[in-house]
N, C-alpha and C positions, 0 to 999 in steps of 0.2 A: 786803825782797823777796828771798825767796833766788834763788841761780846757778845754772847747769846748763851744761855744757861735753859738746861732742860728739868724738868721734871714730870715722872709718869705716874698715872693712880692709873689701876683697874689691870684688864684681862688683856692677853695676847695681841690680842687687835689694836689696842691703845698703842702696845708696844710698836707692832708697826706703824702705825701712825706715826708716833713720835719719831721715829727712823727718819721716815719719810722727809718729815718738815725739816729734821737739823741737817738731812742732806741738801733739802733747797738752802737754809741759810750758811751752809759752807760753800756754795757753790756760787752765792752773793759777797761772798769775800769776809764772813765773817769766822772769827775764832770759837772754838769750843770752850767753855767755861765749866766748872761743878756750880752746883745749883747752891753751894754754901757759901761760894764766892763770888766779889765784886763782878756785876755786867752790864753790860748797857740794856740787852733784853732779856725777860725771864720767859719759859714759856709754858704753862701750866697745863697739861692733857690731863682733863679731869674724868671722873666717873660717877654715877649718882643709882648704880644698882642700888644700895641701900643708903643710910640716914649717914653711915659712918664715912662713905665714902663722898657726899655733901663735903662734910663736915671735914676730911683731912684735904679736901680740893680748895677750900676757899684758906685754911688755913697758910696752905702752900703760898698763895696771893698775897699775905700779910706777911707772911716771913717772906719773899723775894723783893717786897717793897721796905723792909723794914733793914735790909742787906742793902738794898739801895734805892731809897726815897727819890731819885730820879729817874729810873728806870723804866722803859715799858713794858708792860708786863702786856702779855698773851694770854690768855684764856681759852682752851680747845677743848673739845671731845664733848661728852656726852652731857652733862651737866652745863655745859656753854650752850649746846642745843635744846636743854627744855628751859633757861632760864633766861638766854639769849640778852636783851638790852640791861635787864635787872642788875646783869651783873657787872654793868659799866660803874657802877655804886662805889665796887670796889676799888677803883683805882686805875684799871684795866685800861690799856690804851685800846686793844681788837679784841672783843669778844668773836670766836667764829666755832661754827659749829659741825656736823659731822660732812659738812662739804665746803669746797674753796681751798683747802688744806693745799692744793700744790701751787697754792697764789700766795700761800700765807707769808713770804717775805715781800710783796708785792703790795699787799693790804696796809702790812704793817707801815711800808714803806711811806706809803703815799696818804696815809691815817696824821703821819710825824709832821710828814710837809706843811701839810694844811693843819696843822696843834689843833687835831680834833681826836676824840674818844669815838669809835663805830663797832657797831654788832655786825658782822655780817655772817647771817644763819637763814640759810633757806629751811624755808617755812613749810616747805610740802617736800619731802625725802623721798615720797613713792613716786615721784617723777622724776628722780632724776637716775644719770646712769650708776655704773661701775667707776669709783672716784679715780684717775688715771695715778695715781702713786707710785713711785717706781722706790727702788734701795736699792743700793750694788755693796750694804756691809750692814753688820749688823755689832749692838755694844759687846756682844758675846765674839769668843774667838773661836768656840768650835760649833756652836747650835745660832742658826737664822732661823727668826722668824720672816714666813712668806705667806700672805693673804693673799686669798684666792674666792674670797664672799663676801658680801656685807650686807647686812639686814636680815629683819625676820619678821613673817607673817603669823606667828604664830598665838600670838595674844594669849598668852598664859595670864590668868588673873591676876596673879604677884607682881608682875614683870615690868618694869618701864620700856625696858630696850627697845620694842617696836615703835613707841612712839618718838623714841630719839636716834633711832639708826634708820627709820625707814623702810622698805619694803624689799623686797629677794632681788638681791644682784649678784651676778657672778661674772667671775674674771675669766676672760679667752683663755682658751690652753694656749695658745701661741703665745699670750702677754707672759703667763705661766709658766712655758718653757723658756721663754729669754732669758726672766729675772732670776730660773734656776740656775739659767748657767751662766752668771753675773756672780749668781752666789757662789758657784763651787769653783770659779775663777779665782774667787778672791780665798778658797780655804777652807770653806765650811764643809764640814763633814755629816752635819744632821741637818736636815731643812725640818720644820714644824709648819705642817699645813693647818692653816687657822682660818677664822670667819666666824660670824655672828651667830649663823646656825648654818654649820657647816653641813650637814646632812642634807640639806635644800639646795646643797651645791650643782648648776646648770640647770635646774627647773624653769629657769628665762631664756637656757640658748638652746642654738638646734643640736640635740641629741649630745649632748658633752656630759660626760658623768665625771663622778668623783674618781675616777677608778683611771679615768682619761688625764685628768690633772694628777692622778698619782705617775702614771707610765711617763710624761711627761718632763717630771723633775728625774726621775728613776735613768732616764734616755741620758741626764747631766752628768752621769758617776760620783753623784753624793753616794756618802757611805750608809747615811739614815737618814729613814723619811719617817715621820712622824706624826700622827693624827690628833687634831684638836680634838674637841670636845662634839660628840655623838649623840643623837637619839635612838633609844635600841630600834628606834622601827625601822631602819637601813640595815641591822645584820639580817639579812636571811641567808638559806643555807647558800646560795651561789657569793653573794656578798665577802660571807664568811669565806669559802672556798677560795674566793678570788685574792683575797687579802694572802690569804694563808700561800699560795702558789707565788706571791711576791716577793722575796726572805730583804729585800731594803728597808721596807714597810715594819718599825718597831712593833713586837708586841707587848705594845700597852693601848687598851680602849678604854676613853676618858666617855663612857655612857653615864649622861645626867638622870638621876634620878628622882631628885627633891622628896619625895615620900615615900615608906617603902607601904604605906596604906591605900590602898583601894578606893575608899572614902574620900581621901583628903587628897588623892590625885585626881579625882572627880570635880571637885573646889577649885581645886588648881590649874582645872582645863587641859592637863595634860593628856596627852592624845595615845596612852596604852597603857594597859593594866600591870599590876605585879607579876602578872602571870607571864606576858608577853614578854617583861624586861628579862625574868627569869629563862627565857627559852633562848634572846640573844645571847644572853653571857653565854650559856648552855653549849649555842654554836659555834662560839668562838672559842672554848676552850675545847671542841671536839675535836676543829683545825689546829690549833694550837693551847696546847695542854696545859703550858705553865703561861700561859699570859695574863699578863696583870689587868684587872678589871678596877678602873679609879672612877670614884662618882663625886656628886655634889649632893647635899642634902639638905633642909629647910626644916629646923625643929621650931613649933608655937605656929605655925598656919592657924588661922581664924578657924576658929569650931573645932582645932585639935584636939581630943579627948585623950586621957590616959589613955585609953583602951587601942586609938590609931596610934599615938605615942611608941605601948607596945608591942605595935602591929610593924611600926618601923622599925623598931629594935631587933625585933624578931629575924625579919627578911633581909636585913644586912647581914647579923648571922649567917642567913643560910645560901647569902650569893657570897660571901666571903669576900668581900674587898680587898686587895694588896694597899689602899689607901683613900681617905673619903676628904674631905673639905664642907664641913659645918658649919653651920652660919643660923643665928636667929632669924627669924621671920623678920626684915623689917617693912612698916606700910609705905608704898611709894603714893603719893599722892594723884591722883588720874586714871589708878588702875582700881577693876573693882572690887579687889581684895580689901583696898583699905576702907573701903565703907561695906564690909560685911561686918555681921552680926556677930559674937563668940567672941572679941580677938583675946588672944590669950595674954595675961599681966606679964608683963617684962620679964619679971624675978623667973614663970613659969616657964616661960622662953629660955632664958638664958641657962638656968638650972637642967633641961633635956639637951640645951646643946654641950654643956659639959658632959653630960654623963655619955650621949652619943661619941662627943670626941674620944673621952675615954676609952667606951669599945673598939673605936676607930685604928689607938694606938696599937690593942692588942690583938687586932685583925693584923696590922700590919706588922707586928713583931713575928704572927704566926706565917705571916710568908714567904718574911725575910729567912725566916729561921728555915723555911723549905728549900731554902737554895744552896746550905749548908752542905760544901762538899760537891758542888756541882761547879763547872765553869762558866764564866759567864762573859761577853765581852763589853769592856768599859772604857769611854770617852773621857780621858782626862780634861780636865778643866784647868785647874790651879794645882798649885802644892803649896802647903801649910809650912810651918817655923816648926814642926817636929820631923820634919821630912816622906811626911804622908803626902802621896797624890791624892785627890776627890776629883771624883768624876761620877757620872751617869750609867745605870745598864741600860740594852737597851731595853729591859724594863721597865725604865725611869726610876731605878734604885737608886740610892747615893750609894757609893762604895770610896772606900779609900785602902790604900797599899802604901806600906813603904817605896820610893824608888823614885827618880828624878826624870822629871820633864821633858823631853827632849824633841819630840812634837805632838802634833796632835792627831796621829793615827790611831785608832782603835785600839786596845791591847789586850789579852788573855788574863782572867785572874780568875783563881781556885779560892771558893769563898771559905774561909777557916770559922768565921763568927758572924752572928747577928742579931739587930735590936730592932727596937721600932723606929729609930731612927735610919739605920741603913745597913750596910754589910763591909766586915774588914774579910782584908783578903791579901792572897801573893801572888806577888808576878809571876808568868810563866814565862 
């Protein structure tokens, strides 16, 4: 019976993908392998947002050939899609790209037959549909991911993603409710609704919003639904309202923000002001007071000056984040950031992303530290060798408690302490 070994780089969406594919190759009779051991197939879902994620997708490729020099190695996702045949160099028996993926033990198959190396990456993404991918489990025991978009039209200067994911598709609510309740057949307790730019969600169907793929899973009796990653231009006040009237619907909103500058979200293409970002959060904590507001942020943008530097310092302050994820600028090749003028020296880049993180941790210590004394409910996950549970609020806190496993229904804890890293607490 042959092997098949996985490994994933990148964002939520990767993850399902990767779902996706190890469920067709167990369903072709193959076994699940770890990705540090002996297999006959390796299967790489890469990502190429930035230089770094390049750089640990191809390494992946040399360490699963290096584990086994006879092995076929797979090459998928987003980095297969912009480098497509280049990267048969590697070794690669299938390069494939961000479509074909529910054939991908079929390609592979019929690739070995004939002891040929093939790319197969459609070359034009804004024709094609909604990739039919299905999952009935996910590597998690209590949180699924479930895709419900792919693509985005929004050409952010920095960005590659449009040019290797394609253009706006979204998934039926009917495909949406099946897979929910496949999901909460098998146990899951949180679904995570994700997508490339989730906010653009049913802009291609007749009259289907995001709010209709929320009711949907909602209809499943998952315990939590959870939202990807936002553009504040979707809160408005009914938006907000609507959310807030749901209580399945976590509150935590992952609005990206990349610059908290005026200027430099101007460069950046992005499509609303500081001003604007500030009036969503605004709405969202009007409906829901203590929800956690998580962003992403881009220090060293081309023509960053101190001055926007600390123009972004500034307004993270003053939206107060429960949590951010920081990243150097880096240039993607095709997009027109990377031949703009200004770009800022590495050192200068990486030097504001520290010190950003920095602020980042102690945003986040001040919010943790707000929950001090209040109840909150948490998803266990695992329990540790000191007899601590960890688990999730649904704020997306880490929490952990004394006390022992026994499933994975939701549980009551009174939080006693807290850091930037998460909050201790007791059972109720």
């Amino acid at each position: 019976m042959p092997s098949v070994a996985f490994h994933t780089l990148g964002c939520k969406v990767n993850q399902y993908d990767t779902q996706a594919m190890l469920e067709a190759f167990l369903s072709h009779g193959y076994t699940l392998r770890e990705f540090d051991e002996t297999a006959d197939v390796y299967v790489i879902n890469t990502c190429t947002v930035t230089g770094t994620g390049d750089k640990k997708s191809l390494q992946m490729v040399r360490r699963a050939l290096k584990t086994n020099p006879a092995a076929h190695v797979v090459i998928a996702g987003c980095l297969a899609q912009r480098d497509g045949e280049k990267l048969l160099e590697t070794g690669a028996r299938l390069v494939i790209g961000n479509a074909h993926r529910a054939n991908v033990v079929e390609l592979l198959e019929e690739a070995v037959e004939k002891n040929i190396s093939t790319a197969a990456v459609e070359k034009d993404l804004l024709r094609v549909p909604f990739e039919p991918l299905k999952i009935a489990r996910f590597a998690e025991r209590t949180r699924a991911v479930l895709k419900i978009q792919e693509g985005c039209d929004r050409y952010c200067t920095y960005c590659i993603i449009p040019y290797v994911r394609g253009g706006i598709r979204s998934r039926k609510v009917e495909d949406i409710r099946e897979e929910a309740r496949r999901l909460a057949n098998a146990g899951f307790e949180e679904l995570v609704l994700t997508g490339i730019h989730l906010t653009s969600y049913g802009r291609d169907l007749n009259g289907e919003t995001l709010l209709d793929a929320i009711d949907a899973c909602m209809a499943q009796g998952v315990k939590r639904i959870r939202l990807g990653s936002l553009e504040p231009v979707i809160v408005t006040e009914e938006f907000a309202r609507a959310i807030a009237s749901r209580p399945t619907v976590c509150p935590q909103f992952h609005l990206a923000l990349q610059s908290g500058s005026d200027t430099v979200l101007k460069r950046m293409r992005r499509r609303y002001t500081t001003e604007e970002f500030l009036t969503a959060a605004s709405l969202l904590r009007k409906y829901m007071p203590s929800c956690a507001i998580t962003t992403d942020v881009i220090c060293g943008f081309p023509g960053e000056t101190e001055e926007e530097f600390a123009q972004t310092m500034a307004f993270v302050k003053q939206v107060s984040f429960a949590r951010m994820h920081v990243f150097p600028y880096s240039a993607r090749k095709g997009t027109p950031a990377a031949t703009m003028g200004g770009q800022v020296p590495k050192k200068i880049r990486e030097e504001r992303t520290r010190t950003l993180i920095r602020l980042g941790h102690d945003l986040a210590k001040a919010y943790h530290e707000s929950m001090i004394g209040s109840t909150v409910e948490v998803l266990w996950e695992e329990s540790d060798e000191d007899g601590f549970l960890t688990g999730y609020t649904r704020e997306y806190v880490h929490c952990r408690a004394r006390g022992t496993l026994r499933d994975t229904t939701p549980c009551l804890v009174r939080v006693i302490s807290a850091d930037a890293d998460g909050l201790t607490g007791e059972l109720l």
